[in-house]
N, C-alpha and C positions, 0 to 999 in steps of 0.2 A: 838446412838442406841435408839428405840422406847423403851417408858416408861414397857411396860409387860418381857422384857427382860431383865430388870435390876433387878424383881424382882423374885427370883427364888423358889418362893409360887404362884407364878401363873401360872395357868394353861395354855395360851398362851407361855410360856418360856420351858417345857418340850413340845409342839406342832412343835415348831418352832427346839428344841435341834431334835426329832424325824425324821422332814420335812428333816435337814440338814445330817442326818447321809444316811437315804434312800437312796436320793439324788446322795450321792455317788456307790449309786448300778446302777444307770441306765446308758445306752448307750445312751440315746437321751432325749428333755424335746419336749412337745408339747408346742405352748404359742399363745394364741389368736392375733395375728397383721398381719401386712405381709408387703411383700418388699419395697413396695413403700412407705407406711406410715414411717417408721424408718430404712432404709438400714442401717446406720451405727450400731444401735444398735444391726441389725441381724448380721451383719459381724464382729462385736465382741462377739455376743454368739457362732458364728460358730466357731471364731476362740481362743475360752476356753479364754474369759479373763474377762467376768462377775460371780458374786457373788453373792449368793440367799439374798434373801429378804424378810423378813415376819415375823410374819402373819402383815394382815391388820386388822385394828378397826372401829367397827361403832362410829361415831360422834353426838356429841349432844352440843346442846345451854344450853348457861345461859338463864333465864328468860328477862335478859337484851339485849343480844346479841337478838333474839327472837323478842322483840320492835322494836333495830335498824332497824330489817331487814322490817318489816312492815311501818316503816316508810318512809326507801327506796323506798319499793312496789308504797307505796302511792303518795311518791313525783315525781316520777319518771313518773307517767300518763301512761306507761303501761300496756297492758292487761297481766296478769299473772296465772299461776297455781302454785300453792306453796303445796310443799307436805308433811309436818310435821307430821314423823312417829315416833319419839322416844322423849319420857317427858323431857325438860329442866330438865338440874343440873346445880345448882348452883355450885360457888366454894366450899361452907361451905359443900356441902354431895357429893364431888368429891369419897370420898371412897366407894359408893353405886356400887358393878358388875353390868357391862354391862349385864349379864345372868341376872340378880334377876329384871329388868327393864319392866315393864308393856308396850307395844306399844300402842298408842292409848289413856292409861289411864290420860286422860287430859281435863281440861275444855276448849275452842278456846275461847269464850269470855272473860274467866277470865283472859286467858293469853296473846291476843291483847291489845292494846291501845284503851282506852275510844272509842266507835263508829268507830274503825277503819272498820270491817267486814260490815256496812250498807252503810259507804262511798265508796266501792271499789264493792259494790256488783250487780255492772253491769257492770264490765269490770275484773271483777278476782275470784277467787278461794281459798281459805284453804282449802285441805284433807289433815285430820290425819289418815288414812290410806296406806294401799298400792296404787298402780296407776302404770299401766301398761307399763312404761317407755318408750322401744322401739315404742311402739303405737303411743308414744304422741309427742316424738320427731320427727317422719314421718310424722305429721299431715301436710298439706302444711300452715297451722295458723301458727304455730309456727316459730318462726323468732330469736329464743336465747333461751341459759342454762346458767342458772347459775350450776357449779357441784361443787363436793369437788374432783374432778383429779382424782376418781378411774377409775383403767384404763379403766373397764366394761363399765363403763359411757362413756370414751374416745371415746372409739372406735363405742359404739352406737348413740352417735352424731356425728361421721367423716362418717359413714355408712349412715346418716341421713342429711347429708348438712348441720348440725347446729351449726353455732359459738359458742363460750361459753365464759363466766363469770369465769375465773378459782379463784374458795375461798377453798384451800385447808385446810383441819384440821388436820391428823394425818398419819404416816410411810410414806409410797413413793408418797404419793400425793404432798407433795413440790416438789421433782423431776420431777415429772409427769408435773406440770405447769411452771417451769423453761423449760422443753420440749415445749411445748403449745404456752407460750406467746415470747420466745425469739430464740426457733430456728424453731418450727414451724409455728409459726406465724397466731396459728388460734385462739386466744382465747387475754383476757384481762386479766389482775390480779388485784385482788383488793390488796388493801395496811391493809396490818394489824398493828396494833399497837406493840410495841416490848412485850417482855413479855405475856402476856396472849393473845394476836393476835386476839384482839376483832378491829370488822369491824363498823363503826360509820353506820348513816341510809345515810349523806350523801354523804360517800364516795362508797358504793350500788348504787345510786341514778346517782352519778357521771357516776359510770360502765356503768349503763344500758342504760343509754342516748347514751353514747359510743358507745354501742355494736349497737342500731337499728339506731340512727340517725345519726351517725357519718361517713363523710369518711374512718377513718379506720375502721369501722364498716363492713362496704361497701365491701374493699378491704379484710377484714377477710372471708366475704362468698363465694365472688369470690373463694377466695385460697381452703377453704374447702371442697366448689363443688366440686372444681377440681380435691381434693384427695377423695370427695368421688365416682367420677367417677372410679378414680384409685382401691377402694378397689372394684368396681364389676368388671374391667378387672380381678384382683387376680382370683376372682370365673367362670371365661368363662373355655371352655371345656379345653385350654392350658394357663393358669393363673398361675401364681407364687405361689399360695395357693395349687390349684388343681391338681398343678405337684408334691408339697413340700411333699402333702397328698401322692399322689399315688407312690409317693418312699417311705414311710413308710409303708403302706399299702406291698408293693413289698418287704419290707424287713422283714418282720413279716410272710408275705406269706411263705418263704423261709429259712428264718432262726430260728429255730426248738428252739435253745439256749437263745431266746429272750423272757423275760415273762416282764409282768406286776407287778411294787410295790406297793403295796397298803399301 
């Protein structure tokens, strides 16, 4: 069970108690994927034998973790955007809420390695900001992600043709890359350490090499294309998405009895 559920002073935990009670009021769930990216997974929700899940967390680095990853960046000799929107915590002020957290409020020099930012700074990127994600993953530049397995992510690089780096940190994102690297077979995992599942710079390093120069690199984008061909059949005028849609659509048209839970 995810760390906010265990604690029932957190707000997360009556979210999640509220989500699961709903839940049992509705006749149908809507859920972002479609047929061909996960049949088995749909033909087990269809057939009443999955269990809700949630909520999700935003994730953040130690200061440490933070290094490693810059270090990878650098050794790796690829060209990179790196999007660092939420301040490192340390373990010592792991008790700080996610809510009460400043975005942005961060020095990038203080917090890279000695002249890392002037070494890397014609072939990469630091934003502590937002960054337009869907955009960038459709750039035709881009040729790998690294994510943390939220599904949003997922599916906007299987949309995208873009293999991925799977580094997950918190709730169904282990799931999501167990998905990924071992039965779908589009993505790599990096190896974390037991315990606090800190990711070295070289073993970053290792991935990324993987992912652009490597044969199965290779055979990963192959596989992805493919599915992301798949996800635009879904949306043609007779597409497994577009049909899924307009039977809900048709049953809402019709059936009088059926409302929305908010």
């Amino acid at each position: 069970m995810i760390e906010p559920l265990l604690d029932r002073e957190d707000r997360s935990y009556h979210q999640s108690l509220q989500f699961s009670l709903d839940l049992r009021k509705c006749d149908g769930v809507l859920t972002n994927t479609f047929d061909g990216l996960e049949p088995i997974a749909l033909m087990a929700i269809t057939n009443g034998e999955c269990v809700t899940d949630g909520p999700s967390l935003r994730g953040s680095f130690s200061r440490e973790q933070v290094k490693e990853i810059a270090y990878g960046l650098e050794r790796s000799g690829q060209r990179f955007l790196w999007v660092l929107k939420i301040p490192p915590v340390d373990n010592k002020s792991k008790e700080i809420k996610q809510e009460n957290l400043v975005w942005n409020d961060f020095d990038l020099d203080e917090l890279m390695p000695e002249g890392f930012l002037e070494r890397t700074n014609n072939r990469g990127m630091v934003v502590k900001s937002w960054a337009p994600q869907v955009a960038v993953l459709r750039h035709q530049s881009v040729g790998g992600f690294v994510t943390h397995c939220g599904w949003n992510s997922v599916l906007e690089a299987v949309s995208a043709g873009v293999p991925m780096v799977a580094w997950p940190l918190h709730a169904e994102q282990h799931l999501n890359k167990a998905v990924l690297v071992e039965n779908m077979k589009m993505a790599i995992g990096v190896e974390q350490r037991n315990g606090d599942r800190f990711v070295s710079g070289a073993e970053l390093e290792r991935r990324l090499k993987g992912l652009m120069d490597s044969e199965e690199g290779r055979d990963l984008r192959e596989r992805i294309n493919k599915t992301r061909e798949m996800a635009v059949e879904a949306w043609r005028e007779e597409g497994s998405s577009t049909t899924a849609l307009a039977k809900l659509a048709d049953i809402w048209k019709h059936d009088h009895g059926c409302k929305l839970v908010d």
